[in-house]
Biopython code that builds the backbone (N, CA, C, O; Angstrom):
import numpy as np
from Bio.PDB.StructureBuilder import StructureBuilder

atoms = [
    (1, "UNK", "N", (142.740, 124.339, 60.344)),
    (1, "UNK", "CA", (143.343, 123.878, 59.108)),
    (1, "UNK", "C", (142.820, 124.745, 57.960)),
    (1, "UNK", "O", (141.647, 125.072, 57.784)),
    (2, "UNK", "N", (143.907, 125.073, 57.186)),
    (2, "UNK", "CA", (142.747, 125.981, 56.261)),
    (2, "UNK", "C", (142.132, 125.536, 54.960)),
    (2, "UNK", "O", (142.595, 124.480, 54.527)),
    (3, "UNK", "N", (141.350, 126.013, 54.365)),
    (3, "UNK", "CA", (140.297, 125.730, 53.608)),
    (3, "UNK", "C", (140.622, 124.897, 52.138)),
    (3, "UNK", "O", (141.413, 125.649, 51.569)),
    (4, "UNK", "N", (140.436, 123.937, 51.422)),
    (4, "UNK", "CA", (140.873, 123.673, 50.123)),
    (4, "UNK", "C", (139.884, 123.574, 49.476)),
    (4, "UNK", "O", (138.961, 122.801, 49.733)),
    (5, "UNK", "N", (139.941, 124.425, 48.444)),
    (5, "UNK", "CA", (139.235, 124.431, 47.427)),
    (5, "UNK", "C", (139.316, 122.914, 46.349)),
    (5, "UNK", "O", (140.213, 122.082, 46.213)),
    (6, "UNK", "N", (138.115, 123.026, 45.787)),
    (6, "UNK", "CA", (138.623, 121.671, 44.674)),
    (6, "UNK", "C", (138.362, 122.258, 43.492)),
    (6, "UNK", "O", (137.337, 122.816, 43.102)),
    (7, "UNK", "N", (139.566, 122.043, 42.877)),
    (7, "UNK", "CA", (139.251, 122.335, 41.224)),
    (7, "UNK", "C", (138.489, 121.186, 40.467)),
    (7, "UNK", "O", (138.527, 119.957, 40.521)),
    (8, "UNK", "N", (138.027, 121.792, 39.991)),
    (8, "UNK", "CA", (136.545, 121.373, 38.606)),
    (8, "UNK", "C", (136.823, 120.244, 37.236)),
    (8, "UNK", "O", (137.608, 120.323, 36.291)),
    (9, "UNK", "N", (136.343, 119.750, 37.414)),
    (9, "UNK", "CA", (136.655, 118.670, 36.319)),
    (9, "UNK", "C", (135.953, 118.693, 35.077)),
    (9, "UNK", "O", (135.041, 119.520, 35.091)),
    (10, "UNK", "N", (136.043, 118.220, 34.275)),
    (10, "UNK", "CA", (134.874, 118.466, 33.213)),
    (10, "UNK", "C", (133.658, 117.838, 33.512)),
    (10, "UNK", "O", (132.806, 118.453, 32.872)),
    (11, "UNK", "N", (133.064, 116.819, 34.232)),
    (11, "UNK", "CA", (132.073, 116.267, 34.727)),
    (11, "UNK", "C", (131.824, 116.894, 36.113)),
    (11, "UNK", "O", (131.584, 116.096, 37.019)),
    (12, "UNK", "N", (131.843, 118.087, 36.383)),
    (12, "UNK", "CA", (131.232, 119.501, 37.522)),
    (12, "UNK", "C", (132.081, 118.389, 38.794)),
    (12, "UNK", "O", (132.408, 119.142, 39.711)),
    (13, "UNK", "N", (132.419, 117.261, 39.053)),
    (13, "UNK", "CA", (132.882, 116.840, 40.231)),
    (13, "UNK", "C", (134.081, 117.413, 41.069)),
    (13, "UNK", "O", (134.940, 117.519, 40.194)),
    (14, "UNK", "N", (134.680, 117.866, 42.289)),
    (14, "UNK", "CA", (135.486, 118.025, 42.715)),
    (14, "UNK", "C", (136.975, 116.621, 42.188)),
    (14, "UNK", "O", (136.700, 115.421, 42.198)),
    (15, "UNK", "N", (138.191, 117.060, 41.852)),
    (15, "UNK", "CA", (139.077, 116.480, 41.620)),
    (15, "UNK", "C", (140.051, 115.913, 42.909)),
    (15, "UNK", "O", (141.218, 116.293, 42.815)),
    (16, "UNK", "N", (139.761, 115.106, 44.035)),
    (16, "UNK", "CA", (139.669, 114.764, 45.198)),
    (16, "UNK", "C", (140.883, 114.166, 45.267)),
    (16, "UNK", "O", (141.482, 114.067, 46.338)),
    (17, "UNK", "N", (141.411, 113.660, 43.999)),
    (17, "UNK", "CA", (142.560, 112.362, 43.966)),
    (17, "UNK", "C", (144.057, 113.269, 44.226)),
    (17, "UNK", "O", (145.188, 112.913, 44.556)),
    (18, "UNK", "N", (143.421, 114.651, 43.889)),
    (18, "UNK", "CA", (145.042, 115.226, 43.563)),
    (18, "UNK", "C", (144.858, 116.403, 45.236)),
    (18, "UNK", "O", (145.403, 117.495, 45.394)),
    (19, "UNK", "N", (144.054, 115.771, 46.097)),
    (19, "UNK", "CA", (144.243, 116.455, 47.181)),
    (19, "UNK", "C", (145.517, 115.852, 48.112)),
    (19, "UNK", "O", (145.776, 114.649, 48.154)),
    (20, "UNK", "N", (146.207, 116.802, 48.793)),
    (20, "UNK", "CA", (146.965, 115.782, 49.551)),
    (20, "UNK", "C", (147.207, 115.088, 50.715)),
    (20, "UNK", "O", (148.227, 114.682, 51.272)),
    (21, "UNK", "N", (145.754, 115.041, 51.003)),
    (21, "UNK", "CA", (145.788, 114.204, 52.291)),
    (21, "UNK", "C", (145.172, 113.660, 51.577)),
    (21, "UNK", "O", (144.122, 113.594, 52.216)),
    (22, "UNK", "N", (144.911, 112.970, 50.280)),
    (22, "UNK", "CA", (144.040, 111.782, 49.937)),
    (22, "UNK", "C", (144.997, 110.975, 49.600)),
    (22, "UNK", "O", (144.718, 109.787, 49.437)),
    (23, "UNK", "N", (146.708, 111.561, 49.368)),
    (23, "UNK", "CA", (147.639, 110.843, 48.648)),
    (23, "UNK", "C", (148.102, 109.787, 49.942)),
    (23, "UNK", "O", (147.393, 109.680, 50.943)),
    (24, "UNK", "N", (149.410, 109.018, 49.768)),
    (24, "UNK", "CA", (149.960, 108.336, 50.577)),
    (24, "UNK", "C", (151.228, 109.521, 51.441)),
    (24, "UNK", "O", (152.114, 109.169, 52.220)),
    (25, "UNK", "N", (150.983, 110.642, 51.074)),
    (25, "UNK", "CA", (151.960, 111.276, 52.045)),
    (25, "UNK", "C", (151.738, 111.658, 53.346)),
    (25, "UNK", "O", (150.713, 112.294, 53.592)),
    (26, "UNK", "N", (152.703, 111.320, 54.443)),
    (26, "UNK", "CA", (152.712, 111.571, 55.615)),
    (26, "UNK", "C", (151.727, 112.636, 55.987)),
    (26, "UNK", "O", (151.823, 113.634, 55.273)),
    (27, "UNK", "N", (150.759, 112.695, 56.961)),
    (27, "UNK", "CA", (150.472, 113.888, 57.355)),
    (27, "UNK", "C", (150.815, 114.946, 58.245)),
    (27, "UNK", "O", (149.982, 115.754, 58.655)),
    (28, "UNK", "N", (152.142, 114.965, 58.585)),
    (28, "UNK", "CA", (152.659, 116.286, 58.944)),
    (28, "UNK", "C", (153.690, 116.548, 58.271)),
    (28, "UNK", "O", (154.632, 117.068, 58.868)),
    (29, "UNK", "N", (153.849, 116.150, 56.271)),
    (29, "UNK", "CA", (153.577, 116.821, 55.283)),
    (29, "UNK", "C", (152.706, 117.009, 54.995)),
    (29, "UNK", "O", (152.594, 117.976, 55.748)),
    (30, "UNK", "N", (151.798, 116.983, 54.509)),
    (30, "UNK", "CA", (150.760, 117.407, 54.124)),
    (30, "UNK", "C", (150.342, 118.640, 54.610)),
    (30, "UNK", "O", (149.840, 119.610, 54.042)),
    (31, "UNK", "N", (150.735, 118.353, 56.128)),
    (31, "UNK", "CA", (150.474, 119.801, 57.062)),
    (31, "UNK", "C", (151.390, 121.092, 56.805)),
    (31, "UNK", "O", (151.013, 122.263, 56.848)),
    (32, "UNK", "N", (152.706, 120.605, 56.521)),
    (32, "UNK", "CA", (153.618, 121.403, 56.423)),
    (32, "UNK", "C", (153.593, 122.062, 55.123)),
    (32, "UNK", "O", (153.817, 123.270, 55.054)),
    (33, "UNK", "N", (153.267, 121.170, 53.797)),
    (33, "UNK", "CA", (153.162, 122.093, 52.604)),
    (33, "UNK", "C", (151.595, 122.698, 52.297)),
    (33, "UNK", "O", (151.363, 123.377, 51.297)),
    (34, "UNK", "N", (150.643, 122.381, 53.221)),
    (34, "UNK", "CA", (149.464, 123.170, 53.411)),
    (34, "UNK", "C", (149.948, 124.634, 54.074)),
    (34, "UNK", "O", (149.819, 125.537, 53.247)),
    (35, "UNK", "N", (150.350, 124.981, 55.060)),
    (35, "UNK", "CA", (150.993, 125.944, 55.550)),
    (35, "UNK", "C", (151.758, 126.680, 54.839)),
    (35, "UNK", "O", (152.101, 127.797, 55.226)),
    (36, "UNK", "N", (152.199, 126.089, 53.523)),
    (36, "UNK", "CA", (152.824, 127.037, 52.338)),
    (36, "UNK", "C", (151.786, 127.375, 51.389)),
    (36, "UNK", "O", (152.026, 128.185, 50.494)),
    (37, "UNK", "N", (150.673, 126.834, 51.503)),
    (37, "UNK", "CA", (150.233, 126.946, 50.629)),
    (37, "UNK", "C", (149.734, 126.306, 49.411)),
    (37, "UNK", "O", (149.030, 126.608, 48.447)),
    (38, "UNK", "N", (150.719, 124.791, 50.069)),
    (38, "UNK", "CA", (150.282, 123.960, 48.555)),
    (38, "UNK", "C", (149.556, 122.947, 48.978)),
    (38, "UNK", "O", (149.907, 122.283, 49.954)),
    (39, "UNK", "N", (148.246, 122.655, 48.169)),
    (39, "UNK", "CA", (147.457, 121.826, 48.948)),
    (39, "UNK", "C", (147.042, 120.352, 47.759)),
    (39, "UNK", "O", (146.200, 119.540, 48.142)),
    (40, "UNK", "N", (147.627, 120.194, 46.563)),
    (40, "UNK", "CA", (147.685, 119.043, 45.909)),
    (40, "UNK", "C", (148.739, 119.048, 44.973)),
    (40, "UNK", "O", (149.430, 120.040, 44.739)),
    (41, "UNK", "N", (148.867, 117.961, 44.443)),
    (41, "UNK", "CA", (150.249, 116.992, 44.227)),
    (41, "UNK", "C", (150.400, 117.469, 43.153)),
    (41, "UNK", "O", (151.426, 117.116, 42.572)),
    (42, "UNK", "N", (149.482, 118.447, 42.434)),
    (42, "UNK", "CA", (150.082, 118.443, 41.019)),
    (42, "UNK", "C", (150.676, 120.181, 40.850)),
    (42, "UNK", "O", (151.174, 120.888, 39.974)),
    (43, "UNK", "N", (150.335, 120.273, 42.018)),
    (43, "UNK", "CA", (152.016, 121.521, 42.866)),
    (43, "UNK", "C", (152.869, 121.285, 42.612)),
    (43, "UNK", "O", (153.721, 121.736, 41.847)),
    (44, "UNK", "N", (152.730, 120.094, 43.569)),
    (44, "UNK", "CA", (154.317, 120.024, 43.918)),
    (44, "UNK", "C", (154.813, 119.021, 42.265)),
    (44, "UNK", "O", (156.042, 119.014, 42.187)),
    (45, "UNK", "N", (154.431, 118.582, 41.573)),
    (45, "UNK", "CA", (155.145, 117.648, 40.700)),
    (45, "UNK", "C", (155.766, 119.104, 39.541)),
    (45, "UNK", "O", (156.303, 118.863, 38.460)),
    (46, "UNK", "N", (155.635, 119.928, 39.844)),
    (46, "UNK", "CA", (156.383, 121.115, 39.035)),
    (46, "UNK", "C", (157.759, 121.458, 39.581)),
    (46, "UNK", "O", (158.812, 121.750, 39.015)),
    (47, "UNK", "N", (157.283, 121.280, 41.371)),
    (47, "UNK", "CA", (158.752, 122.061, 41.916)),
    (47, "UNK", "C", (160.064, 121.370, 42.116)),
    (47, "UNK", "O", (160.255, 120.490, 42.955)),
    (48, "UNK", "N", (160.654, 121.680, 41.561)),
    (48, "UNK", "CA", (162.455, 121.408, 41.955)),
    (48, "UNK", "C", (162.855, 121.001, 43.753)),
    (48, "UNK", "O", (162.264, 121.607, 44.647)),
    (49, "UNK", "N", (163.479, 120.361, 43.944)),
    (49, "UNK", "CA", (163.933, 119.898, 45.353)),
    (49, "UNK", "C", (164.354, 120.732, 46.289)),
    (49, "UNK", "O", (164.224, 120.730, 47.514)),
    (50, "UNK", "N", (165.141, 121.803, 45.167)),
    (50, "UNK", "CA", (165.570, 122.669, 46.179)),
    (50, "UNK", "C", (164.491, 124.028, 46.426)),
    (50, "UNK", "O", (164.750, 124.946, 47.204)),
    (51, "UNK", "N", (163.516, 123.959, 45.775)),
    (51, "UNK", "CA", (162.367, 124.703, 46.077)),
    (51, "UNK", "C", (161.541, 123.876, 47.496)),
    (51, "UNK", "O", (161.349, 124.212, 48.665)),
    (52, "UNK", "N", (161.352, 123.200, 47.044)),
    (52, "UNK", "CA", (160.973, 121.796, 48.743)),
    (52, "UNK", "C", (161.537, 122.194, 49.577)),
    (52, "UNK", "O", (161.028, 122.548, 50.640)),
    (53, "UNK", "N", (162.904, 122.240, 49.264)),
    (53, "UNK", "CA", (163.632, 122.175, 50.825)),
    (53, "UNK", "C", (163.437, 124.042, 51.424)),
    (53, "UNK", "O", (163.624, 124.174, 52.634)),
    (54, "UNK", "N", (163.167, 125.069, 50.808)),
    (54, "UNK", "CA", (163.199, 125.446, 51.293)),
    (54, "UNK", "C", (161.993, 126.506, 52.019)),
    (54, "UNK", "O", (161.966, 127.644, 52.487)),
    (55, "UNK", "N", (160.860, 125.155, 51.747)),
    (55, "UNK", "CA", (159.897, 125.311, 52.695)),
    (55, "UNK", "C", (159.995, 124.777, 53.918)),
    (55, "UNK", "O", (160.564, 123.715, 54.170)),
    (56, "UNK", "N", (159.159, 125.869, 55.112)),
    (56, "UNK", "CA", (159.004, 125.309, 56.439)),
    (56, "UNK", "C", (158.772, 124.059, 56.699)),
    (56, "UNK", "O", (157.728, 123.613, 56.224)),
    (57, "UNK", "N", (159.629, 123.131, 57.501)),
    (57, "UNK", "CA", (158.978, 121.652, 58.132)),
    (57, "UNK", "C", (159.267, 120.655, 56.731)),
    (57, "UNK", "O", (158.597, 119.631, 56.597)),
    (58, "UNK", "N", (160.281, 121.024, 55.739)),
    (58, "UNK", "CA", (160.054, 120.192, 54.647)),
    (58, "UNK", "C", (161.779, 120.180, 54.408)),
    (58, "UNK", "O", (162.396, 121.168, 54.009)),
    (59, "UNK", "N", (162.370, 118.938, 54.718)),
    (59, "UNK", "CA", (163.664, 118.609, 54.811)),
    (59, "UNK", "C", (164.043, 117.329, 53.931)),
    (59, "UNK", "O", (163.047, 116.676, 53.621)),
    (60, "UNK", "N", (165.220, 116.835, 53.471)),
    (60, "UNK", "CA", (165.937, 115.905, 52.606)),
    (60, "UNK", "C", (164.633, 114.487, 52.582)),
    (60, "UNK", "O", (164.144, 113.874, 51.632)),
    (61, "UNK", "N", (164.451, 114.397, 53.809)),
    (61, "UNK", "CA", (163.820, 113.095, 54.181)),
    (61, "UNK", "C", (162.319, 113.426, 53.327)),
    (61, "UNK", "O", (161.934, 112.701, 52.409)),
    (62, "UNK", "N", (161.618, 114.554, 53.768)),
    (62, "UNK", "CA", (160.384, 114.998, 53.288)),
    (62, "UNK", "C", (160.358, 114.758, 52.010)),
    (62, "UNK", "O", (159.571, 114.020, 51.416)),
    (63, "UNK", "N", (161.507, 115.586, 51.434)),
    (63, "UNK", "CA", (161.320, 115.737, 49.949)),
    (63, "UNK", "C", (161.697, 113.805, 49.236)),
    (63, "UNK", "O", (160.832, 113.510, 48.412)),
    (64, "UNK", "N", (162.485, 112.942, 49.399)),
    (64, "UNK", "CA", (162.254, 111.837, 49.177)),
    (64, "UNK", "C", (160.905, 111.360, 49.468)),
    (64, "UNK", "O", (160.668, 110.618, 48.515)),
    (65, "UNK", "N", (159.767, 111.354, 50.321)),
    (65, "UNK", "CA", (158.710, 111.107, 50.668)),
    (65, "UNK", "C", (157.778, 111.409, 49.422)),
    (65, "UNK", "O", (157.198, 110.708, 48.593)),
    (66, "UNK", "N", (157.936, 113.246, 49.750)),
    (66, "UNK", "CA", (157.281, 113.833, 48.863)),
    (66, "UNK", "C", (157.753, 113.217, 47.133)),
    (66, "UNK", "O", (156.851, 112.403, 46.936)),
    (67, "UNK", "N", (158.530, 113.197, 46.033)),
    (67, "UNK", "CA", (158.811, 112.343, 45.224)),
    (67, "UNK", "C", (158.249, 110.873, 45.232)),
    (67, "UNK", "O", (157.723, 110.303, 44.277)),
    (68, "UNK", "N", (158.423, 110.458, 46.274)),
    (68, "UNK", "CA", (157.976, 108.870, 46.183)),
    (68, "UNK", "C", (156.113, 108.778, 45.780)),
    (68, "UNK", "O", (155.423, 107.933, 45.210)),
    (69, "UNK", "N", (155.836, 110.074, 46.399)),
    (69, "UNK", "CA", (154.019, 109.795, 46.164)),
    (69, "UNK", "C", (153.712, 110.595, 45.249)),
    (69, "UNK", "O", (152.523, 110.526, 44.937)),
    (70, "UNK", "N", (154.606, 111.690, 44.421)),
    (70, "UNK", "CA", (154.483, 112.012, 43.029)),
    (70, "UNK", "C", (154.413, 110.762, 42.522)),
    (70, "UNK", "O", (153.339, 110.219, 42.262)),
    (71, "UNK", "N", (155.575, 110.211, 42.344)),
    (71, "UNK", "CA", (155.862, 108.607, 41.555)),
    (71, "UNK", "C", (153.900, 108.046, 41.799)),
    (71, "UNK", "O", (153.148, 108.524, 40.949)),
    (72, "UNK", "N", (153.517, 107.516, 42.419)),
    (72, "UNK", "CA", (152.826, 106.890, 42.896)),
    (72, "UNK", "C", (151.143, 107.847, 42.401)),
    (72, "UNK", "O", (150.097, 107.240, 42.171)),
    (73, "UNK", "N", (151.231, 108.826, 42.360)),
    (73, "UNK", "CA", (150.106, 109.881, 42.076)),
    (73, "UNK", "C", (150.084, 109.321, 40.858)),
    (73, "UNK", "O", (149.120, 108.618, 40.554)),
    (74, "UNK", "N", (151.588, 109.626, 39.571)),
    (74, "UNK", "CA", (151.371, 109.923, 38.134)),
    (74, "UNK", "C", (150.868, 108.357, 38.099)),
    (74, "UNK", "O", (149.773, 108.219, 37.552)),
    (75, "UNK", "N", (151.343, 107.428, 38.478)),
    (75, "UNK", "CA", (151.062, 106.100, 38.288)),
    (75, "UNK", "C", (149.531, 105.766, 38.462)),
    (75, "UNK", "O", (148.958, 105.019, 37.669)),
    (76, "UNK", "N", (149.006, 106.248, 39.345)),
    (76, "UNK", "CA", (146.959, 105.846, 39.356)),
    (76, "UNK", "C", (146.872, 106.592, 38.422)),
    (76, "UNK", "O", (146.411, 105.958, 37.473)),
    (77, "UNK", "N", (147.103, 107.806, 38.115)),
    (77, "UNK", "CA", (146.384, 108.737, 37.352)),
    (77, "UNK", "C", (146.389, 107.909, 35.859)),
    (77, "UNK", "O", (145.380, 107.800, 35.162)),
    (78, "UNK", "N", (147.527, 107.432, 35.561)),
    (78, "UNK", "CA", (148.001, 106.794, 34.413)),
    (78, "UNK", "C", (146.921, 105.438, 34.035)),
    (78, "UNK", "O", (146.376, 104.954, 33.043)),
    (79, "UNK", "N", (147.006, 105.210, 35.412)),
    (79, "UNK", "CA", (146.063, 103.906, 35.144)),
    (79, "UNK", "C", (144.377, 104.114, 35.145)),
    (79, "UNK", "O", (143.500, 103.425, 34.625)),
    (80, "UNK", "N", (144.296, 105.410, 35.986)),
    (80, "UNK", "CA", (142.514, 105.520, 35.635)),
    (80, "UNK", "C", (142.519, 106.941, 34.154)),
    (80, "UNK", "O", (141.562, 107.708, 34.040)),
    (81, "UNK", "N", (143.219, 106.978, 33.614)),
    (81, "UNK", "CA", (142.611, 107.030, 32.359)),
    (81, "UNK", "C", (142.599, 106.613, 31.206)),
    (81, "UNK", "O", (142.052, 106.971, 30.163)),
    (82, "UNK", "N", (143.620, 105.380, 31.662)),
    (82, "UNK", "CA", (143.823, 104.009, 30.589)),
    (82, "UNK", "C", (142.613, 103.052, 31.229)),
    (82, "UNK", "O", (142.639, 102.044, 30.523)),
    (83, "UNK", "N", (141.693, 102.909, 32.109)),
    (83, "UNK", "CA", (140.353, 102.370, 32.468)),
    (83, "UNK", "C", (139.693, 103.232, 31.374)),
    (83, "UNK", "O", (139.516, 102.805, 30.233)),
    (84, "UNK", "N", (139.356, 104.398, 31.755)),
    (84, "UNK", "CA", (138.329, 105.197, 31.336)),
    (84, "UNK", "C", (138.318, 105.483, 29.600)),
    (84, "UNK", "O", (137.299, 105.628, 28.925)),
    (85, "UNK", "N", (139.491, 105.511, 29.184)),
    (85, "UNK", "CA", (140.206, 105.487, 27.563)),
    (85, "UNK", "C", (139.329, 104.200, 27.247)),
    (85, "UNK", "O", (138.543, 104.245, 26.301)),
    (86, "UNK", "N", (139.471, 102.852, 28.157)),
    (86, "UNK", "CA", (138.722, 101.375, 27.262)),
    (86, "UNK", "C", (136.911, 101.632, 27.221)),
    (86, "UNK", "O", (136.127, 101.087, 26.444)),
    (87, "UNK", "N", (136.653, 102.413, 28.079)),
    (87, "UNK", "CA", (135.279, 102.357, 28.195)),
    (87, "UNK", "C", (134.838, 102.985, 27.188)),
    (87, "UNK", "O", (133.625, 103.105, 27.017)),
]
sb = StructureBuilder()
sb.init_structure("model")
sb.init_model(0)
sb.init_chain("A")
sb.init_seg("    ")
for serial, (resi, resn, name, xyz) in enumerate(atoms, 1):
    if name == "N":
        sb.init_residue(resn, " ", resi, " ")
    sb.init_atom(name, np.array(xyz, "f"), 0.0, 1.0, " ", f" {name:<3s}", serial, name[0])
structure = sb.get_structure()
């Protein structure tokens, strides 16, 4: 499997949440857009559908998947820095 780096946060911690096998997506997506190259969600929440589709192993069904756990990514993210905003 190959290697993922973690990008840096302002508190030196690895940013773990936006990896994508930490998300709710299938893992043979995860596998399949690792093999392209993309290894967290805030990739893919840039690319267009028809950029999806025309990666390896990543078809109509995928890309609904893939969308559904964007949806679901921006939504925690939303909510842990409306936690962290009250503190």
């Amino acid at each position: 499997m190959p290697q993922v780096s973690q990008k840096r946060t302002k508190n030196g911690r690895g940013d773990t949440e936006d990896l994508l096998l930490t998300t709710c997506l299938p893992g043979w997506i995860a596998r399949s857009l690792a093999r392209s190259g993309i290894h967290r969600m805030s990739q893919l929440a840039d690319m267009k559908n028809a950029e999806l589709l025309k990666l390896a192993g990543i078809g109509p069904r995928s890309v609904e998947q893939i969308r559904s756990a964007i949806r679901k990514f921006r939504r925690n993210r939303t909510q842990i820095s409306a936690a962290h905003s009250k503190e």
